[in-house]
VOVEXTI-966657 format. One record per residue (C-alpha): x, y, z; residue in three letters. Coordinates in steps of 0.2 Angstrom, whole numbers, plus 5000, padded with zeros to 4 digits. Example, Ala and Ser with C-alpha at 12.3 -4.5 7.8 and 13.67 -1.06 7.14 Angstrom:
<recs>
506249785039ALA506849955036SER
</recs>
This chain:
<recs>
563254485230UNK563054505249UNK562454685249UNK561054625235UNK560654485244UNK560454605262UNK559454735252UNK558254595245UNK557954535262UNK557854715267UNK556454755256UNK555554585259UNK555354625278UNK554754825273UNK553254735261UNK552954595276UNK552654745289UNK551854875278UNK550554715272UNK550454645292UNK548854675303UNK548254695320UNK547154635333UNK546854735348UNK545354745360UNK544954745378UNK544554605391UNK543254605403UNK542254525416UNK540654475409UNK539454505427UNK540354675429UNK541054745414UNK542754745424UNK544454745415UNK545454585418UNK547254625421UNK548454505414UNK547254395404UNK548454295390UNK547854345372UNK548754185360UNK548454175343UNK548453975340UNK550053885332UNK550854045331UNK552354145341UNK551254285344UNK550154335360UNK549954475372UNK549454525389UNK548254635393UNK548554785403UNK547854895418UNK546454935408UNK546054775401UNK546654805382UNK547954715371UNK548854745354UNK549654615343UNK550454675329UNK551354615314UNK550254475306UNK550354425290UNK548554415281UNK547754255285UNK546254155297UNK546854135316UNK546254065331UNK546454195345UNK546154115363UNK545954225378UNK546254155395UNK546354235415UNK546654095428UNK544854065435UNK543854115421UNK543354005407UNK544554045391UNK543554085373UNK544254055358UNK543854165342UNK544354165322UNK544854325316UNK545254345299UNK546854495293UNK546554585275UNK548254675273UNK548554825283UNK546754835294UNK546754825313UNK545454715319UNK544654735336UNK544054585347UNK543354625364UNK543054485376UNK541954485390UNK542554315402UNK541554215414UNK542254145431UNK542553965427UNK541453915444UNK539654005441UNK538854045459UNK536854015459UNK535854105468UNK535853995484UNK537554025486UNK538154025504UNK539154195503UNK538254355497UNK539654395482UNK539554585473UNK540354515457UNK542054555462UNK543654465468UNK543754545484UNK545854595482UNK545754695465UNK545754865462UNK544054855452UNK543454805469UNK544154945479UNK543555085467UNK541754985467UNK541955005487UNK542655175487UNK541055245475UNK539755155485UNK540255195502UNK539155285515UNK540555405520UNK542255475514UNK543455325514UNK545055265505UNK545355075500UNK547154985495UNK546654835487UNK547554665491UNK548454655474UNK549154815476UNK549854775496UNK550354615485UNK551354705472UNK551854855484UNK553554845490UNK552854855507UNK553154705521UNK551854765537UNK550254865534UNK551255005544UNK552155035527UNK550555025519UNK549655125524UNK550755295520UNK550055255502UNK548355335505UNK548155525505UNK548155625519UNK549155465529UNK550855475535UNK551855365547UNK552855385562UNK554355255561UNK555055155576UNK556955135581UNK557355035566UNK556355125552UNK554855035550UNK553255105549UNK552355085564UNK550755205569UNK549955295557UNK549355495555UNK547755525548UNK547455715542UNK548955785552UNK547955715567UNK549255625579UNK549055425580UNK548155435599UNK546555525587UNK546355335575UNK545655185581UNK545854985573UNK544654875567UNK544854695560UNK543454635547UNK542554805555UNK542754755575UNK543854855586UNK545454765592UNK546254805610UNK548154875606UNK549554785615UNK550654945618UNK551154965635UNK550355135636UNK549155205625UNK547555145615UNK548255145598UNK548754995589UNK550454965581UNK550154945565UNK551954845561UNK551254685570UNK550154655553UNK550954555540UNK550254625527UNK550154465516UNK548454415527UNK547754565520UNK545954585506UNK546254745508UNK546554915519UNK545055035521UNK545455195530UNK543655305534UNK543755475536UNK541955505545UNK541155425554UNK539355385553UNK537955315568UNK538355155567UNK540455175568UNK541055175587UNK541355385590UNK543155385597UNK544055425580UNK544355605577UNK545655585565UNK545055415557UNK544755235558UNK545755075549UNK544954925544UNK546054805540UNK544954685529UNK545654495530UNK545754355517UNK543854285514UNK543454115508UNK543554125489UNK542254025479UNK542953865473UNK544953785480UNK546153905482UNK548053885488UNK549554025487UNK551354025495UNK552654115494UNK554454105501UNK555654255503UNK557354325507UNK558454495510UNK559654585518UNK560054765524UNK561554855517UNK561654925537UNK562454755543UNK563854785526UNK564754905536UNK564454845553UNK564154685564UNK562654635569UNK562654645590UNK561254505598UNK561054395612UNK560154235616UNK558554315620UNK557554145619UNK558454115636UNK557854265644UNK556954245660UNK555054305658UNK554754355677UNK555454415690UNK556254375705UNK554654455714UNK553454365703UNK554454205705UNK554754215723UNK553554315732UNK553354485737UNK554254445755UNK555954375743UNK557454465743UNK558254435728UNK560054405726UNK561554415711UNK560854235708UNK559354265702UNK559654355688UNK560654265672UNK561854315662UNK560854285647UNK560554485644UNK562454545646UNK563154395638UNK563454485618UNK563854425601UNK564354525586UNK564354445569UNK563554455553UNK561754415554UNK560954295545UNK559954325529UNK558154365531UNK556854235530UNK555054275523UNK553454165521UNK551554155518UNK550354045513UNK548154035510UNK547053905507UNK545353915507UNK543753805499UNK541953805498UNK541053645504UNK539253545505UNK538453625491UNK539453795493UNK538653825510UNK540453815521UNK541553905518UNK543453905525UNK544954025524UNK546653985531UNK548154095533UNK549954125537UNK551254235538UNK553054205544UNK554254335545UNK556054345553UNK557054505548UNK558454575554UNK558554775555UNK559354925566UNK560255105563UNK561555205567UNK560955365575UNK561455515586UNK560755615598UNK561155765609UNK560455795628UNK560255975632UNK559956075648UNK558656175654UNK558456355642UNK559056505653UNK559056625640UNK557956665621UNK559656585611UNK559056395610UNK559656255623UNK561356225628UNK561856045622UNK562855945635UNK562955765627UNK563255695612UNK562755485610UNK563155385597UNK561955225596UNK562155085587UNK560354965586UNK560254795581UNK558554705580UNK557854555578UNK556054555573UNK555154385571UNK553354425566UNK551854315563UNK550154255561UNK548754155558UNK546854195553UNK545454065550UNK543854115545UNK542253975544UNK540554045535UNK538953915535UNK537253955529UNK535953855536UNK534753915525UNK534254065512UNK534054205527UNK535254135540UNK537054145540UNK538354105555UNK540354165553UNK541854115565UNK543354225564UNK544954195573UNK546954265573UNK548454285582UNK549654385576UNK551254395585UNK552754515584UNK554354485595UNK555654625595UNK557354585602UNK558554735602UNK560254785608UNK560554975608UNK562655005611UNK562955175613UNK564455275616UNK564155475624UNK565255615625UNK565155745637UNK565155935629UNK565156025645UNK566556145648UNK567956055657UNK567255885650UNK567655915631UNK569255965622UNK568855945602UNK570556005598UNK571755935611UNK570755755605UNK570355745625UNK568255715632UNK567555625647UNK566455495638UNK565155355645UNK564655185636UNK563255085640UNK562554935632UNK560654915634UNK559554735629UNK557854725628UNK556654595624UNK554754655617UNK553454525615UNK551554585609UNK550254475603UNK548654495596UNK547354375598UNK545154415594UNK543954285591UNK542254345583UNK540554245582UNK539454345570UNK537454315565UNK536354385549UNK534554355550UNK533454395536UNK531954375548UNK530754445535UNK531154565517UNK531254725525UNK531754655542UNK533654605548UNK534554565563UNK536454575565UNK537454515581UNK539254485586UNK540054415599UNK542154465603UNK543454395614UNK544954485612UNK546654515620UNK548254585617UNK549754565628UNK551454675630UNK553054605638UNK554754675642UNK555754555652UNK557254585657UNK557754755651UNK559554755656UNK560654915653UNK562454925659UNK563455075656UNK565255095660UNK566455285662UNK567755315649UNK569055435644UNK569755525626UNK571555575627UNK572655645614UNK571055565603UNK571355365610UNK569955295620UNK569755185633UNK568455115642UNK568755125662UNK567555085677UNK565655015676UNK564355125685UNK562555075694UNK561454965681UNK559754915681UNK558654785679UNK556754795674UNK555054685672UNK553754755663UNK552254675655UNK550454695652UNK548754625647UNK547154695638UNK545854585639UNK543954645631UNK542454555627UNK541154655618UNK539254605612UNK538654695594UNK536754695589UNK536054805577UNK534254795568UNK533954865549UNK532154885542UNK532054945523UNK530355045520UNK529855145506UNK529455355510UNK528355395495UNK529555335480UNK530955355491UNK531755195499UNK532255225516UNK533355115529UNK533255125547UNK534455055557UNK534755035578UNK535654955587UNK537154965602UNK538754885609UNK539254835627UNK541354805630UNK542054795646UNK543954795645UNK545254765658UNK547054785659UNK548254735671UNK550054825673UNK551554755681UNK553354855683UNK554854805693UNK556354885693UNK558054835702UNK559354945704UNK561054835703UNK563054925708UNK564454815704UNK565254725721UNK567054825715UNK566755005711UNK568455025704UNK568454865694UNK569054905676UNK568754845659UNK570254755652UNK570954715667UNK569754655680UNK568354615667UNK568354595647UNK566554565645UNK564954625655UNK564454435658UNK565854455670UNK565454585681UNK564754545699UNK563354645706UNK562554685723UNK560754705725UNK560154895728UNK558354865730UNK558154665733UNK556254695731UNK556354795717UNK555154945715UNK553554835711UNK552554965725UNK552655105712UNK551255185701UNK551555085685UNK550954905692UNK549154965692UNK547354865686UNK546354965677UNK544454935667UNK543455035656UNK541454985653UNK540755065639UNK539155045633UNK538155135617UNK536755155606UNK536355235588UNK534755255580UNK535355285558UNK534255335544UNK534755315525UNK533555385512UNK533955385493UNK532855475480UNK533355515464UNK535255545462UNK535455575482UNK535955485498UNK535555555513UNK536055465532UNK536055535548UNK535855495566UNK536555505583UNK537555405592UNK537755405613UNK539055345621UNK539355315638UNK541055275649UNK541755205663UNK543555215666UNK544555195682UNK546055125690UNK546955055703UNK548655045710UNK549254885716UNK550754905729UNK551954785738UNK551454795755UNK549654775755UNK549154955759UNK547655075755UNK547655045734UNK547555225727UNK546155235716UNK545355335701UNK543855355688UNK543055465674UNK541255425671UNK540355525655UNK539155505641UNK539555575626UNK538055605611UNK538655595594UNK537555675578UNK538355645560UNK537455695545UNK538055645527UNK537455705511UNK538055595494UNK537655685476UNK537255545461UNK537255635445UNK537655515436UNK538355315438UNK540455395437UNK540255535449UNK539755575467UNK539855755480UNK540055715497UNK539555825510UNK539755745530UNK539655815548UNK540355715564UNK540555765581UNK541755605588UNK542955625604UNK544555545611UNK544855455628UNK546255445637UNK547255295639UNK547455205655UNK549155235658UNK548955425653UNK547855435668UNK548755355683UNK549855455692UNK551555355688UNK553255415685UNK554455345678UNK556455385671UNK556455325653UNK557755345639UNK557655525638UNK556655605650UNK555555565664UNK553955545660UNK552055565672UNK550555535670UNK549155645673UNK547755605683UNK546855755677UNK546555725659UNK545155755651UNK544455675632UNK544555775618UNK542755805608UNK542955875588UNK541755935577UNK542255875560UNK541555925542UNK542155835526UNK541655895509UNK542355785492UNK542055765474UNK542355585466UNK542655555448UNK542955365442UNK542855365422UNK543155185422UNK543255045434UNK545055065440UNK545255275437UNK544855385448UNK545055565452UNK544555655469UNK544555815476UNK544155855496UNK544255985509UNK543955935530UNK543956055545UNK544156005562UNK543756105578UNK544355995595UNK544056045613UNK545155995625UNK546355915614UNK547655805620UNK549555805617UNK551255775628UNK552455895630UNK554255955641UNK553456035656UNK554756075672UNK554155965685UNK553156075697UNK553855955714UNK555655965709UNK555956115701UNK557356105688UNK557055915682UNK556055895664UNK554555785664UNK553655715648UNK551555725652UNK550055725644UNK549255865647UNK547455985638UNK547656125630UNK546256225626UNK545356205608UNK546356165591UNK545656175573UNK546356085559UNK545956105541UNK546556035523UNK546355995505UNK546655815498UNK546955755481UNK546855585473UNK547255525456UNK547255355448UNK547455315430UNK547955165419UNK548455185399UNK548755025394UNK550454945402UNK550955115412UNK549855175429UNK550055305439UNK549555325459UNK549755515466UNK548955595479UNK549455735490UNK548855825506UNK549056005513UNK548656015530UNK548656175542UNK548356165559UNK548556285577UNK548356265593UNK548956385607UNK549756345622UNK550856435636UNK552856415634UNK554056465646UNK555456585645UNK556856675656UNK557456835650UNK558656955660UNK557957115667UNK558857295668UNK559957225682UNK560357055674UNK559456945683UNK558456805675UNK556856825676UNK555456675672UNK553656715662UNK552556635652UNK551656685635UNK550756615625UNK550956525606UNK550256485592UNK550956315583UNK550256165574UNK549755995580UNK551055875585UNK551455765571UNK550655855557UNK551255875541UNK550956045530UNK551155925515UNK551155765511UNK551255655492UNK551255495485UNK551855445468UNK551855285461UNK552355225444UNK551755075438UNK552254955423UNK551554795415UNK552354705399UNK552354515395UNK552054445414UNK553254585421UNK552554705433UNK553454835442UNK553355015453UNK554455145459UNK553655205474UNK553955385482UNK553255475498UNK553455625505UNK553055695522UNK553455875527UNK554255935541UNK553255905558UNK553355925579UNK554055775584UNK554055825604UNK553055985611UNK554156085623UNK553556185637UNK555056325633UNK554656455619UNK555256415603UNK556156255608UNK554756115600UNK555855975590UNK555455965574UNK555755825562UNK556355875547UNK555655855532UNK556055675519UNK555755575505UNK555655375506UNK555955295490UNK555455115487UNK555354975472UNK554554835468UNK554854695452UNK553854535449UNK553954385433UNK552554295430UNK553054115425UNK551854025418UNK549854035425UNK550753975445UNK552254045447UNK553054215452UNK554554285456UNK554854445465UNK556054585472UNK555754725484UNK557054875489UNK556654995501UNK557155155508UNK558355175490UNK559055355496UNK559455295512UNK558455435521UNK558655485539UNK557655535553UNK558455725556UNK557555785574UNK558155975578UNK557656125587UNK557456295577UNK558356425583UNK558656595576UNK560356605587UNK561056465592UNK562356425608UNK563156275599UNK564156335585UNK565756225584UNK564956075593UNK564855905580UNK563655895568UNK562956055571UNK563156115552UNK561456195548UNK561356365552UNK559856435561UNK559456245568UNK560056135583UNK560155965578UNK559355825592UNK559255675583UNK559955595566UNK559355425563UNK560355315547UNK559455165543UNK560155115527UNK559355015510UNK558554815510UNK558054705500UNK556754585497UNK556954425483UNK555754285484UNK554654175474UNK552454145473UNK551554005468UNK549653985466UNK548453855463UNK
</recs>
């Protein structure tokens, strides 16, 4: 009876599916013909709906024949309900085109294009329309990235990688193999000033990249762009003041699998003292063991706490939608660090490679407590006058601990088999503190239909401190493979910090006219900034009061140590406290033209710069002092085929240069981690010539497809390398330095394409670049002796990848959304030496990241993130075809020397969104 009964209900649900239809459409925005993504498809008093997908469309399957009510709804857009009626087996398709629930008349206060400004739909409109070759991330794809900072962002567009700080995060980025010193950084299209303590170039991990619209990365530059970009320029587009009340939060934490296998070393870097004694005291004080705390040597180690994550927005439109207001936050503490190795080697006396003498094992633990805030008011007095007021601080405060054991491999020193080795430890704590803050008063005026005048007016500064830097190293000892530490040596002290303050005035003039049939725009314009930094160092050199003091008996903690003063004053005279100003003033006359099915703009830009220095010292001498003074004209030229409303061929020519930074050109030296490094007073800017060709595809609103080649040609450019010092002889010193002319040359490919619930991001970048420069080399004569020469080769740009991908994976089901991100960068120079064949080279690696996100309801969200999944070093070595270091640990792979090895382990990210 049971098997009748199942085969009954066996056949009853065969006839119910082979008599069920379906309804399956698309949804789009009415203005624009845009797919919606995520629009809810319900049919009424029934268990059966949908989502629609990348591409806008929907199926729902299995209904019985009958008369429903099928509503369509997306959060700000007004729902529609429809009746479709199912005969038997038939499909039945029901497009819907969806309005925004606020309509925008035409004396609205912002000039809309259609388009919620984060989408993709917006980014590919942005992308197709531009006046040059540019790239665009679109704020919902940063939101659903697994990416935290914009640094990590960023390595998503073609022809980008990344270079990674101490901890593994993204931090600067590489356009087109060209090294970060070659890109410049614009918020809402103004250029900010970068807190680093030594070059131009902005840090990109500062950036939450929650306060993100979107991330536009252009590849040419045309008249009206500031010309100091060879490799590129990166706008980072902020939150705008949407239409009608907006409010969004999100709350987040994670963890890192690093601090599962070891504690997490910190201090109470909130106590640390921010100046020094001399900045306290006077430059007449002599400072004593008093004045400096305990704070910086006094250690923890425990498990760190969880990582805490947060961001909000709100915005609203007011008085008739003629104010508008956008406020936003992000809040992020984070605890990160890696375990890593690295090898000192000694001068090359011979073709085999370097000889490696120390082996260091670190240990870093950091702290990063990164946030901000941006405010944007717009007001329209009238139809033709608008007035906007832009403000943010952004704020990132980097407290690391770097413990770090070294053993000696010199003959004598190490003893692999007998477990015996001479070995140092030293414990180093340091404090960074950069912030951000720009301020922007901007004006439109339509003063008449073809006429229109555009100002701005920026206050910006950044600031860099490094308080307290405190680094205390102690001797030790292997013996029959037990070790011990024994007696502290000379620590040191240091004060660095710096400021970089710019105001800058914008005015630019556009006048539309007609040439025949042809429309033509003329624009004009120029830009005055002044910038000034100032640079403060201070350095005291500190010996413990009992040289033969040993820990475990006479200390058990650094805190306890006692110190004298080497250098009461500290070394405040040096090069590296220094004020330096830079004036540059410029102007650009730009001409667009666009008959049937073309685009055509070109024009010149001039620039002129004022850059100097001047060395600040302790005693009140004669200030060393120092300028470069040049003008600089600028043609671009770039051609844009229509043939039809899908499709565009891009042809662009740019001549743009590189400055050098201020601290490139003062004549400093200081010892840093590594090496010494030197600035060069000489140096000159780099000027490229640069050509772009691309073809674009976009079939629909959110596909694309694109193919390009650029070519470089730079004179002068600029690069740092391992030089012997020419005063001292044997010592190495790390300095900028020219060398001759370089070309650089490459292919891009980007695809984008959405079927239904699945999408799919590639791109990838092949890169080949040379440039020539002398290397040095000893080689023995008939007799034995070494003898030195130089010769002369051929190598690519530091930092430049041959190849470079991007994959991405996407999924959306049922409120579900989720990637499996992957990027590649090939191998690359990570330091130039000045001996033949013995550049580092970082070795080529695969990141691998996720993301996963429910929708609940039309509000809610919850997310995860995962990053760095394969757990992938940083691998620095030096390529040798023999190598002197067989034996030695770590030294596995044959034909290679490794330098460095940087583990940084997996972390995770789980949190929840809302939205109003």
């Amino acid at each position: 009876m049971g098997k009748i009964y199942s085969i009954i209900v066996f056949i009853s649900l065969i006839s119910f599916y082979s008599w069920a239809g379906s309804i399956k459409g698309k949804v789009s925005e009415l203005s624009s013909g845009e797919p919606i993504t995520g629009a809810v498809i319900r049919v009424e008093n029934t268990m059966y709906h949908d989502l629609s997908g990348y591409d806008g469309s929907y199926t729902i399957k299995n209904l019985p024949a009958g008369t429903y009510r099928v509503t369509i709804s997306f959060i700000t857009f007004q729902s529609i309900t429809k009746e479709v009626k199912i005969s038997g087996t038939e499909t039945v398709v029901l497009d819907a085109f969806l309005e925004p629930s606020h309509k925008q008349n035409l004396q609205e206060v912002v000039v809309k294009t259609g388009r919620e400004g984060a989408t993709d739909q917006t980014a590919r409109h942005l992308e197709r329309s531009a006046d040059q070759v540019m790239n665009i991330v679109s704020g919902r794809s940063i939101q659903l990235s697994p990416d935290l900072t914009v640094a990590n962002v960023i390595q998503r567009v073609s022809g980008v990688s990344i270079e990674r700080n101490s901890n593994g995060d993204g931090q600067y980025a590489i356009v087109r193999g060209m090294d970060k010193r070659y890109n410049y950084t614009l918020v809402n299209g103004v250029k900010i000033p970068s807190p680093d303590n030594r070059y131009r170039y902005v840090p990109l991990d500062i950036f939450p990249s929650d306060l993100l619209d979107r991330l536009e990365v252009y590849k040419a530059l045309t008249p009206s762009m500031e010309g100091d970009a060879i490799g590129g320029a990166v706008n980072l587009v902020m939150k705008d003041a949407p239409n009608q009340h907006l409010f969004t939060a999100n709350v987040s934490t994670g963890y890192s699998e690093l601090f599962m296998n070891r504690p997490f070393m910190s201090y109470d870097w909130k106590s640390v003292t921010k100046k020094s004694p001399y900045e306290r005291n006077g430059n007449q004080y002599n400072a004593t063991p008093a004045d400096f705390s305990k704070v910086t040597s006094t250690y923890r180690k425990q498990s760190p706490p969880p990582n805490v994550l947060g961001g909000f927005s709100w915005g609203n439109r007011f008085f008739n939608q003629k104010l508008g207001i956008i406020v936003a936050g992000s809040y992020q503490n984070t605890y990160r660090g890696s375990n890593s190795l690295f090898f000192d080697s000694e001068t090359v006396n011979t073709q085999k490679g370097v000889t490696l003498t120390k082996l260091s094992e670190r240990q870093y633990s950091e702290q990063q407590l990164r946030y901000g805030v941006h405010t944007k008011l717009d007001y329209r007095l009238n139809d033709r006058h608008k007035l906007s007021l832009y403000n943010a601080f952004i704020n990132l405060s980097n407290s690391q601990i770097r413990d770090t054991k070294s053993t000696q491999l010199t003959i004598g020193g190490y003893d692999p088999i007998a477990g015996n080795a001479t070995l140092g430890y030293d414990t180093r704590s340091r404090l960074t503190q950069q912030q951000i803050l720009t301020s922007t008063l901007q004006g439109k005026h339509q003063i008449s239909d073809p006429f229109e005048v555009q100002w701005s007016a920026v206050y910006s500064k950044a600031t860099n401190q490094q308080p307290d830097q405190t680094q205390v190293p102690l001797l030790g000892e292997r013996k029959n493979f037990i070790e011990t530490r024994t007696t502290v040596q000379d620590a040191y002290r240091r004060w660095e910090h710096n400021s970089d303050t710019d105001l800058a005035a914008y005015l630019n003039f556009s006048y539309r006219s007609h040439l025949g049939q042809t429309p033509l725009e003329w624009k004009a314009g120029g830009l005055y900034r002044t910038k000034n930094r100032s640079n403060f160092y201070n350095n005291y050199q500190l010996r413990p009061s009992n040289l033969f003091a040993r820990y475990g008996e006479d200390f058990t903690s650094y805190d306890q140590i006692n110190w004298t003063i080497q250098n009461p004053r500290g070394s405040v005279g040096s090069a590296m406290t220094y004020d330096a100003s830079e004036k540059t003033a410029s102007g650009y006359l730009q001409a667009k033209a666009t008959p049937l099915h073309w685009e055509i703009l070109g024009g010149v830009r001039v620039e002129h710069t004022d850059q100097g220095y001047e060395l600040k010292n302790q005693m009140g001498e004669d200030r060393p002092t120092g300028h470069q003074i040049y003008t600089d004209v600028l043609p671009s030229l770039h051609l844009k085929y229509m043939p039809n409303g899908q499709t565009n061929w891009r042809a662009s020519y740019f001549r743009s240069l590189n400055r050098p930074g201020f601290f490139e050109i003062v004549p400093y030296n200081v010892v840093q981690e590594e090496y010494q490094e030197r600035g060069n007073p000489d140096l000159k800017r780099a000027i490229a010539d640069n050509i772009d060709l691309r073809y674009e595809h976009f079939p629909t609103h959110t596909d694309q497809f694109m193919v390009g080649l650029f070519y470089k040609y730079l004179q002068n450019p600029i690069e740092y390398t391992l030089q012997r010092d020419p005063v001292r002889g044997q010592s190495i010193i790390y300095t900028p330095g020219n060398f001759g002319n370089a070309q650089n040359a490459g292919l891009e490919l980007d695809y984008i394409k959405y079927f239904s619930k699945w999408g799919i991001k590639a791109n990838y970048t092949y890169t080949l670049s040379r440039i020539t420069s002398a290397k040095f080399i000893r080689t023995r004569d008939e007799n034995g002796d070494l003898v030195p020469m130089y010769v002369h080769q051929t190598r690519p740009l530091y930092g430049q990848s041959a190849h470079i991908g991007n994959l991405t994976v996407l999924y959306r089901n049922d409120g579900w959304d989720a990637q499996v991100a992957g990027s590649y960068t090939g191998e690359r120079i990570n330091t130039v030496s000045q001996f033949l064949n013995n550049d580092l080279w970082q070795k080529a690696f695969i990141q691998m990241d996720a993301s996963l996100e429910k929708a609940i309801g039309h509000r809610w969200v919850v997310f995860a993130k995962a990053n760095n999944l394969l757990n992938t070093p940083l691998e620095v070595y030096i390529k040798n075809a023999e190598s002197v270091n067989e034996g030695l640990p770590y030294q596995t792979e044959a034909g290679k020397t490794l330098i460095r090895r940087d583990y940084y382990q997996r972390s995770y990210v789980f949190g929840l969104r809302f939205k109003l």
